[in-house]
N, C-alpha and C positions, 0 to 999 in steps of 0.2 A: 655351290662348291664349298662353301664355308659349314656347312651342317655336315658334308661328306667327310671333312676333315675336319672336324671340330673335337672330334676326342682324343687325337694325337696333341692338341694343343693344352689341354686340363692338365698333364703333369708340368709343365715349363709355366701356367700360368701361377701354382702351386707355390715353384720356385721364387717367382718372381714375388709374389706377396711377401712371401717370408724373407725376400731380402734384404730387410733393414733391421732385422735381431741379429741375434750373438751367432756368428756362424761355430762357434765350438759346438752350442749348444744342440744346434740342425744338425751338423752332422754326426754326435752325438748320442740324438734320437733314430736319426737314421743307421746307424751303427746298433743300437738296442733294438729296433724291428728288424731288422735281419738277423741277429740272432734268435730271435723270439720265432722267428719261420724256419730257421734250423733247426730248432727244438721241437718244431711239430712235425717236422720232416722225420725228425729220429723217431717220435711215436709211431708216426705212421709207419716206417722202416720196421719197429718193431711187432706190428701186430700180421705184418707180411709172410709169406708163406715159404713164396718162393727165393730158394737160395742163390740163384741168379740177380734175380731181381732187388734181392738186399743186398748184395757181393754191387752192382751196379752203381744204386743210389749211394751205398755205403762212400765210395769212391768221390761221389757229387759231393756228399755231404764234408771228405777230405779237402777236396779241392776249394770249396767255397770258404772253410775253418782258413784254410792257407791264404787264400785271399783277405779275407778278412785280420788276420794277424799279420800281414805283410801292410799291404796298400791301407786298409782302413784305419791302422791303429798309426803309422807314421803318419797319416794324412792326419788325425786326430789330436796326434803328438805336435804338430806344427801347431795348430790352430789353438790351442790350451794358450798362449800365448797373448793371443788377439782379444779384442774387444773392447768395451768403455769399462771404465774402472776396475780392472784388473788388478787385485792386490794379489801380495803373498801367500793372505788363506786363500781368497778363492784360486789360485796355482794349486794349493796341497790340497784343495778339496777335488780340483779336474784331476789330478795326479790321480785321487783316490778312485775318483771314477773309472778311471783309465785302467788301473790293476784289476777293478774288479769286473770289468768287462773283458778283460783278458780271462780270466779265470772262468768266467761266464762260457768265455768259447772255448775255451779246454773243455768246460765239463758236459760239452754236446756229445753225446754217443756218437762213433765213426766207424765202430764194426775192429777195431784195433784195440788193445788190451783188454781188460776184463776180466774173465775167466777161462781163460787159455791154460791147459797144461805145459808146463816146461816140457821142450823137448829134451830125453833124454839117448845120448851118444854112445853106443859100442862098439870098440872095436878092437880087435883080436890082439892088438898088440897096446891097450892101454894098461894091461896087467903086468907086462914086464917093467921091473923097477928100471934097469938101464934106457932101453926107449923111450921111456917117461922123462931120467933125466938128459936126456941126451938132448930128446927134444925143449924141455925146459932150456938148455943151456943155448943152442940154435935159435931160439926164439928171441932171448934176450938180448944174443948178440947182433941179430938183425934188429930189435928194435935201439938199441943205443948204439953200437956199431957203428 
């Protein structure tokens, strides 16, 4: 029975070794591999074909950026904190780390900006100067109003 389930148990034993370092530093790295698998996920998205298929992932690859800049980075943000000899610089050196893994995940491709054209707006009544300001004036006075 222990050979049949012996491979569910390698990632917890994993855990458990490394649990007497610095837990910023774990979660950390683990935060840096998963971005680094969202980064080969964008390759592969990009050499794909089909437009379903990238529209798809592309979504996967939102959702996980979202998770990761929600859950991963406040959880990371606590734990900057922790550990044995914790000084000042090393705070503004995890700080630093921190921004630039934020940045990191920004700059994973997600199928969302780029090279998109503006859409451009006409309509039959944008030419008259009165309905122009009319509604200028309607608008401002709903938003301050």
């Amino acid at each position: 029975i222990l050979k049949k389930y012996e491979k569910y148990d390698k990632p917890m034993g994993k855990r458990r070794e490394s649990r007497g370092g610095d837990p910023y530093s774990e979660e950390y790295d683990n935060l840096q591999a998963e971005v680094d698998d969202l980064h080969k996920q964008a390759e592969e998205i990009a050499a794909e074909k089909n437009r379903a298929i990238v529209a798809a992932r592309n979504a996967e690859i939102r959702r996980a950026k979202q998770t990761l800049l929600t859950d991963g980075i406040r959880g990371i943000q606590k734990l900057k904190k922790k550990g044995k000899n914790v000084s000042q610089a090393v705070l503004d050196e995890r700080e630093k780390q921190i921004q630039q893994l934020i940045e990191r995940i920004f700059a994973v491709p997600d199928g969302i900006g780029g090279n998109r054209r503006p859409m451009k707006v006409r309509c039959c009544w944008q030419s008259s100067g009165y309905l122009n300001s009319a509604w200028a004036a309607h608008a401002a006075w709903v938003a301050y109003g």
